[in-house]
N, C-alpha and C positions, 0 to 999 in steps of 0.2 A: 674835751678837745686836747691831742696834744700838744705837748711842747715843743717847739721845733727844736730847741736848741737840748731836747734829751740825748745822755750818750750812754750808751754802752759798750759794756767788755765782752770780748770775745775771746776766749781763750786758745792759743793757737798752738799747731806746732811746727816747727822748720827743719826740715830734712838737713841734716851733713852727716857726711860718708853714712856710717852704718844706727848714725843714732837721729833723735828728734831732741830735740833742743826746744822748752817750753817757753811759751811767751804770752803777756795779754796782749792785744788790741783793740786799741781804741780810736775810732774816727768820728770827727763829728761832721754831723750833716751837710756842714756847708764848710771841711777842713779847706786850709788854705794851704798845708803842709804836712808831712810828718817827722816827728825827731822817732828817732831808736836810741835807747837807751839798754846797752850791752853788758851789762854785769858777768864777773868773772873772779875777783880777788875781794873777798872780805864783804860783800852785797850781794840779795839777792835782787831779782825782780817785784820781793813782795816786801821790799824795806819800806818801812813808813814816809821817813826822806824822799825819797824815791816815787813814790806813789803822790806825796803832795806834791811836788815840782811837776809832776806828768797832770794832774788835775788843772791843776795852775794854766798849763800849756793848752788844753782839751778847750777850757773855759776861752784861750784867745784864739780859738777857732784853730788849734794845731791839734794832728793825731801823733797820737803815742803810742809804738811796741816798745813795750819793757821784758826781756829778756835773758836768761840765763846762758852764758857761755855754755857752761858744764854742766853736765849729770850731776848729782848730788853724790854719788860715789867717786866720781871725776876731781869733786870738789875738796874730797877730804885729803887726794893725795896734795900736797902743800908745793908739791915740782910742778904741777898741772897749774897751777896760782900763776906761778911766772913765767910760765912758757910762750912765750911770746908769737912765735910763729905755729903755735897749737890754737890759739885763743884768736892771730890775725883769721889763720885759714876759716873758722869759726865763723867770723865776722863776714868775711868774705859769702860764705855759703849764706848767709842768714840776711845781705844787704840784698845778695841775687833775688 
């Protein structure tokens, strides 16, 4: 039998302007929400921190995408880090 309360990751990705932006998701069966978790300065979406707090969530019936702003090349330029209105637009296209 299964478990109702099994969840899985789906690994996604979210179009803005010319690139795709990686993300997991997760929903569970009977979600009663979701948080997004946006990384962009100094985290990824696959930080350890980061992954237990989105578990934690999954467990009280909330879905979780966790999320990278930036490319990994995006990531290394350190101006892209605080670019704020790079990173909002970002957000924006990834909440749509």
């Amino acid at each position: 039998m299964e478990d109702q309360h099994s969840i899985e990751d789906q690994q996604v990705r979210i179009p803005s302007d010319a690139i795709l932006l990686e993300g997991t998701l997760t929903v569970p069966a009977d979600a009663i929400g979701i948080v997004l978790f946006a990384h962009g300065s100094g985290s990824s979406r696959l930080s350890p921190r980061n992954t237990y707090v989105a578990k934690a969530l999954q467990k009280a019936r909330i879905g979780t995408l966790l999320f990278d702003l930036l490319t990994d090349d995006e990531a290394a330029d350190r101006e892209n880090v605080f670019d704020i209105d790079f990173l909002g637009h970002r957000l924006v296209d990834a909440t749509r």
